[in-house]
N, C-alpha and C positions, 0 to 999 in steps of 0.2 A: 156751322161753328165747330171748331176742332177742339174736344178734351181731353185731356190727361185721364189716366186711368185709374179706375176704383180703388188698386191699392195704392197710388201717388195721392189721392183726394185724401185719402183717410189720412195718411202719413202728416201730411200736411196741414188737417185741422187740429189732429194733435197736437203735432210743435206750435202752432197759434193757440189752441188750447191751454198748452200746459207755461205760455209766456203769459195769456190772459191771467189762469191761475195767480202765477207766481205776482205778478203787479198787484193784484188785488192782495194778496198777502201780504206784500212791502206796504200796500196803502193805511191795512189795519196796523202793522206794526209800529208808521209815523205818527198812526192816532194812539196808538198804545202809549208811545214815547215821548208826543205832548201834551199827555195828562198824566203819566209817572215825573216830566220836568215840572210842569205846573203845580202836583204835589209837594216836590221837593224845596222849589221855592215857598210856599203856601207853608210846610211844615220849621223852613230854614227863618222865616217871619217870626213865628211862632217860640222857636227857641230862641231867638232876641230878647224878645220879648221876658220871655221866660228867666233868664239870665239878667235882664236888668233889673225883675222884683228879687234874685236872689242877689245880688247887691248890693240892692238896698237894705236887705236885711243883715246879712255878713261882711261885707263892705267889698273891696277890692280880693278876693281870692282865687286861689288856684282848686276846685273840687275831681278828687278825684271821682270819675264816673264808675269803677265797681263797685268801693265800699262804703262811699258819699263823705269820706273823708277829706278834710281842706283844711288847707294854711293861707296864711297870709300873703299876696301875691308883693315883693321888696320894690319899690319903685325906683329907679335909678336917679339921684339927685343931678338937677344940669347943671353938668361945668363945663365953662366957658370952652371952648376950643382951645383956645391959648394955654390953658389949664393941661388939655390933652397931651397936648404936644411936646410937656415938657416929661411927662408921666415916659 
């Protein structure tokens, strides 16, 4: 049987090496990725949530999120289309 030479072998387990490597990197990184998404949704629940007891308390507002300041959020009354159009 005919081989390649010592420094072709080595050359060569490297470059498979360092693709092995690098996949298993990409693989932890898509596990990183769907459990920082799964957080986000998990955390994005959470402020619904959150947001609907503050509601219920202050009614419909707009809070500012630095200094937890808020007003009153204006509701736009419906008019008709026909209404619109003539505006």
């Amino acid at each position: 049987m005919s081989q390649i030479t010592e420094e072709q072998l080595k050359t060569l387990q490297e470059k498979v090496g360092a693709i092995n490597n690098a996949q298993a990197q990409l693989g932890g990184l898509e596990i990183q990725k769907h459990q920082l998404l799964h957080q986000v949704g998990q955390v994005q629940g959470e402020l619904q949530e959150f947001q609907a007891e503050l509601e219920k308390e202050y009614g419909k507002v707009s809070i500012n999120i630095q200094d937890g300041s808020y007003e009153p959020i204006k509701e736009e009354e419906d008019v008709p289309v026909s209404e619109l159009a003539k505006a």
